[in-house]
Legacy VTK file of the C-alpha trace (Angstrom):
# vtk DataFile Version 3.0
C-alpha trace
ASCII
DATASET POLYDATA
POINTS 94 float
2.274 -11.856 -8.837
3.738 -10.306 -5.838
6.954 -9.305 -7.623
4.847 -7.876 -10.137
3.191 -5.797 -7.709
5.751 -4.816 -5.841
8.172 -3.364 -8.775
5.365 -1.345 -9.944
5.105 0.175 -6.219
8.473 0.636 -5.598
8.893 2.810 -8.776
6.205 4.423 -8.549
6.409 5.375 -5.044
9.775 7.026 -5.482
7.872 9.822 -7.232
5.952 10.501 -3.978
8.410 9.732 -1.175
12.242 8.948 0.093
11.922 5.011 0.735
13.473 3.371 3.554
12.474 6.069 6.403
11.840 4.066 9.987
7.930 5.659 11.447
7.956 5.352 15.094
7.311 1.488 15.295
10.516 1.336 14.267
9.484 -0.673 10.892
11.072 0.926 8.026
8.324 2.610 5.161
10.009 -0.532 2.428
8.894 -2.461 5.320
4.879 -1.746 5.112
4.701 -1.202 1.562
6.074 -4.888 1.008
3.608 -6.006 3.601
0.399 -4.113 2.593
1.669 -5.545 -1.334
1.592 -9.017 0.337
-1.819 -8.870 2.061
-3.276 -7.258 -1.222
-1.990 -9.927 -3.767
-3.328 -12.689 -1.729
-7.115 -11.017 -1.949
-7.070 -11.562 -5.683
-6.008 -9.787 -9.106
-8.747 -6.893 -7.986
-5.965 -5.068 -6.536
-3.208 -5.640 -9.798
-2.088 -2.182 -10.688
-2.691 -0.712 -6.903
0.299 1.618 -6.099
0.993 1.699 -2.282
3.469 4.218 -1.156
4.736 5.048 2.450
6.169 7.711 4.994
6.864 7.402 8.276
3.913 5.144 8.592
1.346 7.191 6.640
0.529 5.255 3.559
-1.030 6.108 0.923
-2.851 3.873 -1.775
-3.579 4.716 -5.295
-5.087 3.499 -8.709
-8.570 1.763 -8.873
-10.871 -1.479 -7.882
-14.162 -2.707 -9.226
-16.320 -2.083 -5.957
-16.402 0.225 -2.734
-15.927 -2.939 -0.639
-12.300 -3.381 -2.438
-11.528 0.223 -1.485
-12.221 -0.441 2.267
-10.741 -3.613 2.781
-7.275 -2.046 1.179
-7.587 0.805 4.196
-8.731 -2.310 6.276
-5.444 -4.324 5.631
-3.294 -1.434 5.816
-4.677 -0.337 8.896
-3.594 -3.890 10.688
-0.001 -3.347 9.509
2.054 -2.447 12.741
3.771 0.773 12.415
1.042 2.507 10.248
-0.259 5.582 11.667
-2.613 7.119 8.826
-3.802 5.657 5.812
-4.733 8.200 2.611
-6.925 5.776 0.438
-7.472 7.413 -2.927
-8.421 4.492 -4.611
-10.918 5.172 -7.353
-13.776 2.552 -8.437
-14.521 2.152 -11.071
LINES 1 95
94 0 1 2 3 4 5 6 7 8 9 10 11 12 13 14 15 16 17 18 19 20 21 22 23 24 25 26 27 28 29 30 31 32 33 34 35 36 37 38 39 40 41 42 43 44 45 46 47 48 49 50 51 52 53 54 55 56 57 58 59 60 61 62 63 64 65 66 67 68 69 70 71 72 73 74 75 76 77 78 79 80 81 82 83 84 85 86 87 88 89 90 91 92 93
């Protein structure tokens, strides 16, 4: 499933931003998104379809969950990535 996930994110993120920038931890954007992919695919299938993209440590997460409590703990497990600085959550639930 995390291959899955992380294909989707990778292609969809290149829409949105230049992959492979380093934020000021050092860790390259590639870097978090394949973490924050990781963390989310081991929570369940509520996050299948999630797009996670990343720039210079502000990542942003899009597409939708089934509860409000999903949303949050996607900000909550980006948030304990090192090297992100900002997360834009624009998960919808529906």
């Amino acid at each position: 499933m995390k291959k899955a996930l992380g294909i989707v994110a990778v292609g969809l993120c290149s829409l949105f931003f230049v992959a492979g920038q380093a934020n000021a931890a050092g860790l390259s954007d590639s870097t978090i998104v394949s973490k924050l992919l990781g963390k989310l695919a081991g929570h369940n299938a509520a996050y299948r379809g999630v797009d996670v993209c990343s720039k210079k440590g502000v990542v942003g997460i899009h597409g939708s969950v089934k509860t409000e409590e999903q949303k949050a703990m996607a900000t909550d497990l980006a948030k304990q990535i090192n090297g992100v600085t900002e997360v834009n959550n624009e998960l919808v639930v529906k």
